[in-house]
N, C-alpha and C positions, 0 to 999 in steps of 0.2 A: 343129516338128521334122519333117522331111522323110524321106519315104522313104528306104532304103537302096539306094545306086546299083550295078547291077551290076559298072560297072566296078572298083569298089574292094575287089570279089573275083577278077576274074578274072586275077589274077597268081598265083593262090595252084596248091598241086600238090594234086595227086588227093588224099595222104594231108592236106592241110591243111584242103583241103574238109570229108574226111570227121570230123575235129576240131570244125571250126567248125557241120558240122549237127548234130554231138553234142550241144555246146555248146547250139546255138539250141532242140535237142528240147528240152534238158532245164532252159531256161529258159521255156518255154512250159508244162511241167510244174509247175514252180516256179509261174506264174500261175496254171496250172490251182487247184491247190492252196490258192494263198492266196484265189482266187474262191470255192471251196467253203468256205473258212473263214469266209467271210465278213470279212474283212483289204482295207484301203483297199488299192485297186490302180488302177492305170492303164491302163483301157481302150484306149489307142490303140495299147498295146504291142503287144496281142494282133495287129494288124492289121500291126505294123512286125514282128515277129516271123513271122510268115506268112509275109509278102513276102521277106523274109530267105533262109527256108528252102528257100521256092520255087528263090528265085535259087541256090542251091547247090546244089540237086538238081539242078536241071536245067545247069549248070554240069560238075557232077560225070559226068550222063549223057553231055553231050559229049564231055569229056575222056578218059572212060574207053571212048567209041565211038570214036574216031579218035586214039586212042595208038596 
């Protein structure tokens, strides 16, 4: 599984961004949680999940600098 490519967000609107970094926090939460639990998980989430979030914040900070 390959990284997440930025292009296949940057069509989205300010308010959709801020949807989908909602989303990506609080699935990174969700891993947090199930790691404390000690619960099989998938380490490489964590790292595709990051990358994710990156890309939309910094997406988001564009869009909302030069609106």
């Amino acid at each position: 599984m390959s990284l997440p490519k930025i292009k296949e967000s940057q069509d989205l609107t300010i308010s959709d961004l801020q949807r989908e970094t909602s989303s990506v926090r609080k699935s990174l939460l969700i891993l947090r949680l199930k790691k404390s639990a000690r619960q099989q998980i998938k380490p490489h989430l964590f790292i595709h999940l990051h990358h994710k979030l990156s890309q939309l914040l910094m997406l988001q900070s564009i869009k909302s600098k030069y609106k």
